[in-house]
C-alpha positions in Angstrom: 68.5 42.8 -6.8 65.3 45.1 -6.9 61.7 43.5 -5.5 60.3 43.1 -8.6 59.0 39.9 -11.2 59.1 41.6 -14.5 57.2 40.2 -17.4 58.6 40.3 -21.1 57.3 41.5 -24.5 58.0 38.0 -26.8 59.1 35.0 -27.5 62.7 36.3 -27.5 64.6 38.6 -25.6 65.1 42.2 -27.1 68.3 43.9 -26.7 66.8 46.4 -25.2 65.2 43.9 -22.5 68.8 42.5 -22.3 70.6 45.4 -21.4 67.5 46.6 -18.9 67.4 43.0 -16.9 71.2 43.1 -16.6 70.9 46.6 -15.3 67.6 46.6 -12.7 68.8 42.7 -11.3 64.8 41.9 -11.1 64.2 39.3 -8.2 62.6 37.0 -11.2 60.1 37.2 -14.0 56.8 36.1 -15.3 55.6 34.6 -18.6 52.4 35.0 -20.6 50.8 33.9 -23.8 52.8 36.1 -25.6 56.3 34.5 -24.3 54.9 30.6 -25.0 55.6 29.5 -28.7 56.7 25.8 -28.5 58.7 23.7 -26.3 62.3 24.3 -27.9 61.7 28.2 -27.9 60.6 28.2 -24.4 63.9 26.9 -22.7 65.8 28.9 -24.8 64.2 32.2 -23.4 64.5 30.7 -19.6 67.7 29.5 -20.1 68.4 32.9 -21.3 67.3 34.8 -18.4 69.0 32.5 -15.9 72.1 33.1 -17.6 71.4 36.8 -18.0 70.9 37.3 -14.7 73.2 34.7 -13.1 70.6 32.9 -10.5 69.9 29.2 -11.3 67.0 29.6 -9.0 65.6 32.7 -10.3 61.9 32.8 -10.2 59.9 32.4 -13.7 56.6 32.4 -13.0 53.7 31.6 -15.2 49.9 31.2 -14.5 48.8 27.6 -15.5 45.7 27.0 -13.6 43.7 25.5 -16.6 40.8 26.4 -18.3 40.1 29.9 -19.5 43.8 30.9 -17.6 46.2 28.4 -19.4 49.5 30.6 -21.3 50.6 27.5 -22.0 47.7 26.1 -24.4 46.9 24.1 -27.3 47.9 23.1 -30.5 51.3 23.0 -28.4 50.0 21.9 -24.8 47.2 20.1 -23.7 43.7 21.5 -22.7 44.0 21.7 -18.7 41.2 21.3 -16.5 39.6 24.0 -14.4 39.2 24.5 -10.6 35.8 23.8 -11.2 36.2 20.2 -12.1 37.8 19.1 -9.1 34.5 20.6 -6.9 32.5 18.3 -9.0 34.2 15.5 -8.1 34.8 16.6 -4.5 30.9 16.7 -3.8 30.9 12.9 -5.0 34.1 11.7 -3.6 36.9 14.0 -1.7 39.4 11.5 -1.3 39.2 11.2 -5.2 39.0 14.9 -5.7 41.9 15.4 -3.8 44.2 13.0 -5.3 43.2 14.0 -8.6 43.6 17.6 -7.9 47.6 16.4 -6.5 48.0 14.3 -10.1 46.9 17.6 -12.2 49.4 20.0 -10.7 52.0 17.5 -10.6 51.5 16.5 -14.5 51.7 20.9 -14.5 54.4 20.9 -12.9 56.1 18.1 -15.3 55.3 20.5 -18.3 56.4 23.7 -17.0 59.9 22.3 -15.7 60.2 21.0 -19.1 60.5 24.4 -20.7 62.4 25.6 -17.9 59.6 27.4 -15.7 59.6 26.5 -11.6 56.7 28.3 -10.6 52.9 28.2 -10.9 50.5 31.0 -10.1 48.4 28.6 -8.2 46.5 27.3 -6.7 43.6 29.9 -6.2 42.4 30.0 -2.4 39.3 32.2 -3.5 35.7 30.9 -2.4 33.4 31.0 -5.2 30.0 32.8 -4.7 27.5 32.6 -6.9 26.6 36.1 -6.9 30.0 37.7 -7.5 31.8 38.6 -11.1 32.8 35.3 -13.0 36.3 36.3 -13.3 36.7 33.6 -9.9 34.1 31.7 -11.1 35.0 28.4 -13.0 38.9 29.0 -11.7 38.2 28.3 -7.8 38.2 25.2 -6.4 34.9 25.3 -4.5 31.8 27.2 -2.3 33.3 26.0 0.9 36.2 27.6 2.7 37.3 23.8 4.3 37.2 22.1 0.5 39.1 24.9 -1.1 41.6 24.3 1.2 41.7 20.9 1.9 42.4 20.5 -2.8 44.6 23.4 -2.0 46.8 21.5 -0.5 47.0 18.8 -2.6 47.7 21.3 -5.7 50.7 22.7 -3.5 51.9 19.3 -3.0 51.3 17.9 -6.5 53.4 21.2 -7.9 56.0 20.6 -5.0 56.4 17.1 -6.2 56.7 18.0 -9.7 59.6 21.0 -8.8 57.5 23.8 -9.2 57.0 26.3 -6.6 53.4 27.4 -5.5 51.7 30.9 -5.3 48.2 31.0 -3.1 46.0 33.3 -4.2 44.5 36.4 -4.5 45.0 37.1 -0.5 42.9 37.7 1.2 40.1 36.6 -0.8 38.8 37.5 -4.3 35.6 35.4 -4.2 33.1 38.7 -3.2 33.9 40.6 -6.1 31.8 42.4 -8.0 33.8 43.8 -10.7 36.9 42.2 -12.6 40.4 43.8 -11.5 41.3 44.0 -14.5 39.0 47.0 -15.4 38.3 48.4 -12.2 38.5 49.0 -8.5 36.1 46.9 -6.3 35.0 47.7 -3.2 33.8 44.9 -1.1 31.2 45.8 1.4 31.6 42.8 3.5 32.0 42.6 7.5 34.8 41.2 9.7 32.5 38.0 10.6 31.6 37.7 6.8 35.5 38.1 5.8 36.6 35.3 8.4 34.9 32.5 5.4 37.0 34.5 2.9 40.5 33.8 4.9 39.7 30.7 6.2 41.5 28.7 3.3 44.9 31.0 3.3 44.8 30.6 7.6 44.7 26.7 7.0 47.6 27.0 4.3 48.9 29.6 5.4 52.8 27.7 5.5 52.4 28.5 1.1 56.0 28.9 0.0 54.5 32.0 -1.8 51.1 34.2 -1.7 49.2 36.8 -4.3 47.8 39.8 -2.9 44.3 41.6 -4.2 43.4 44.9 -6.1 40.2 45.3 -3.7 39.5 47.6 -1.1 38.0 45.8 2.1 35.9 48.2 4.1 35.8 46.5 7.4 39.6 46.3 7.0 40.9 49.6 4.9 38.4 51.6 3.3 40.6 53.8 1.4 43.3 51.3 -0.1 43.1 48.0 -2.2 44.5 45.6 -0.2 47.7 45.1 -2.3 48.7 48.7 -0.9 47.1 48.6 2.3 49.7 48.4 5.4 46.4 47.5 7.4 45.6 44.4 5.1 49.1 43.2 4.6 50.3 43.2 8.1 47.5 42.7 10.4 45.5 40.8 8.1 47.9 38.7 5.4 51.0 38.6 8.1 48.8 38.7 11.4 45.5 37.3 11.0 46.4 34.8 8.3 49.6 34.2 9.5 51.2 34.3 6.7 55.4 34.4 6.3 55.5 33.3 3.0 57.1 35.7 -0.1 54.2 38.2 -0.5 54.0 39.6 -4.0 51.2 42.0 -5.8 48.7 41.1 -8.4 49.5 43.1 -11.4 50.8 46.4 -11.5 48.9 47.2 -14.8 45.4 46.3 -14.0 42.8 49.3 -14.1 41.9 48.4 -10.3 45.4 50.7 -9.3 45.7 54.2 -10.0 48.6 56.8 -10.1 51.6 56.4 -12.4 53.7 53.0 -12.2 56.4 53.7 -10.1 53.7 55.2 -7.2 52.0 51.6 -7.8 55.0 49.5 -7.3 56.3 51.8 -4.0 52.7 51.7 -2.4 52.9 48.0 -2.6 56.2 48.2 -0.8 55.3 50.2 1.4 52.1 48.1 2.4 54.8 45.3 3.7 54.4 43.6 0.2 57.7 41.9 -0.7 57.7 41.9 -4.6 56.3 44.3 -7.1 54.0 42.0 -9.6 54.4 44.1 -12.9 53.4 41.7 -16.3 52.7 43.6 -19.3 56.3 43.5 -20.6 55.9 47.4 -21.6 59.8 49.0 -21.1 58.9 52.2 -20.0 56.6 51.1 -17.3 59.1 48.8 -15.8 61.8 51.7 -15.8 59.3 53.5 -13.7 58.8 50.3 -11.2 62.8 49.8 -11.4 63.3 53.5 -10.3 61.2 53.5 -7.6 62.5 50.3 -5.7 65.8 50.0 -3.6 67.6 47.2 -3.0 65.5 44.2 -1.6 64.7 44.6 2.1 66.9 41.7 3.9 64.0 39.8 5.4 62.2 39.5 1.8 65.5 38.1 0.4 65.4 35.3 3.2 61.4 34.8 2.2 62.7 34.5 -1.9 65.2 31.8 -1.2 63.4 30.0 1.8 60.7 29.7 -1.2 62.9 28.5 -3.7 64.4 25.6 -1.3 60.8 24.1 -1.2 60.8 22.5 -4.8 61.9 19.3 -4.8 65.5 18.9 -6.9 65.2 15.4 -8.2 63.2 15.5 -11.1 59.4 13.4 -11.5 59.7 9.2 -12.1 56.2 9.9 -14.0 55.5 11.7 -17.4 52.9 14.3 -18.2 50.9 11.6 -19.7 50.6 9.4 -17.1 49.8 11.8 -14.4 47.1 13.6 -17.1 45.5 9.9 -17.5 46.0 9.2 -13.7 43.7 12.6 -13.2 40.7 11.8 -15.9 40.4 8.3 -14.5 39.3 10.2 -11.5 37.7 12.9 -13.0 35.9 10.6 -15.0 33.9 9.5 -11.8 32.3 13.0 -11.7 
């Protein structure tokens, strides 16, 4: 098994992708828009990759926060609600906010174990600032390090409840940015004191079965590296500071933030103390380039994957997506 989650290019699996996956043993994989069609196409292609690689328990991830994030989305699936929603409520009534926050992820959690997925790219630990780039924005749960993660947890718990595993992120912190990842590097100018606000959520949660790293450089902490490569951020930041024990994995491999060719990306992440190499577009020769530059998974990440994948809870929800999704509007109503 190599420390990678490889994403894939459809809605089925090329024979090509077939004979690659069999080959490189990825730790697990990750679906986007691309990969959802409809319900009965979706289990096929999980039930395909657990039987192509032989794990029950492999890790297919997805990222279903809601609103403009959502791969699995309508006419198919339902509209989900954004982080954004539940602050509303929270500055009217936190108890409310919370449990609706616990209803949502476990009514996400009923979908996406329905179509064979078992874990969720959320929820996002990032505080929202109003000055920053809007690609946080509407997706974080709130201004104020103590509310983000006091819903946090109740997003872990809901998805827990549902069988899904959670990933916190973008450790440690994306709410200061001033550029999207996606297109760029940013470089947050921040201090130590200032930074303490951005952890604080991640410190309180900081028992997450599993954690997302960030493309930004820090300057108080590493001024020459993102953090996702930075053996300064990961381990006496993420691992010290924070805490944090959980499986660590990269954001994307292929966003513009990273330079250099992909198999430097995926080995500087490694070498940072990161556990698994995030790569998503699906694009073959890319992951052939991650895949040759990893070894076998380090032992201590191994113990991290499968101490993660013990969290979900086996017996499967006594409530159906509708019920929880009415459960959460009730509440969300109150707003």
């Amino acid at each position: 098994m190599i420390p990678a989650f490889f994403g894939l290019s459809g809605l089925a699996l090329t024979d090509a992708e077939r004979s690659f996956f069999r080959s490189a043993d990825p730790a697990g994989f990750i679906l986007f828009r691309r990969n959802c069609g409809d319900r009965t196409q979706m289990k096929a292609l999980t039930d395909e990759l657990r039987s192509l690689i032989g794990r029950d328990d492999v890790p297919i991830l997805i990222d279903q926060e809601g609103g403009r994030v959502q791969r699995m989305a309508p006419p198919e699936w339902p509209k989900l609600p954004a982080g954004e929603a539940f602050a509303r409520l929270w500055d009217k009534a936190p108890v409310s906010a919370m449990e609706a926050a616990r209803v949502n992820a476990k009514a996400i959690a009923v979908m996406l174990r329905e179509v064979g997925v078992n874990v969720d790219c959320l929820p996002l630990l990032d505080v929202r600032r109003p000055d920053a780039d809007a690609v946080i924005g509407d997706r974080a749960l709130g201004t104020e390090p103590k509310q983000v993660a006091s819903l946090g947890r109740l997003v872990i718990d809901g998805l827990r409840e549902g069988g899904v595993v959670a990933v916190v992120k973008h450790m440690p912190g994306h709410g200061r940015t001033h550029l999207d990842t996606h297109k760029a590097l940013p470089i947050i100018e921040a201090t130590d004191d200032e930074l303490a606000e951005d952890i604080q959520p991640f410190r309180q949660l900081n028992d997450a079965p599993m954690g997302m790293t960030a493309h930004l450089v820090y300057a108080a902490w590493d001024a020459e590296r993102p953090a996702s490569q930075s053996p300064i951020v990961v381990q006496e930041i993420i691992r010290g500071r924070i805490g944090f024990d959980g499986l660590l994995m990269s954001d994307d491999l292929g966003m513009h933030a990273l330079s250099g060719d992909f198999g430097a990306r995926a080995a500087g992440a490694l070498a940072a103390g990161t556990d698994i190499a995030l790569h998503c577009s699906g694009e073959m020769a890319e992951m052939e380039a991650v895949a040759g530059a990893l070894g076998p998974i380090p032992e201590v990440s191994y113990d991290r994957l499968q101490r993660a994948m013990a969290t979900i809870a086996t017996q499967a929800s006594d409530e159906s997506f509708e019920e929880l999704a009415a459960k959460r509007d009730s509440l969300l109503a109150l707003a």
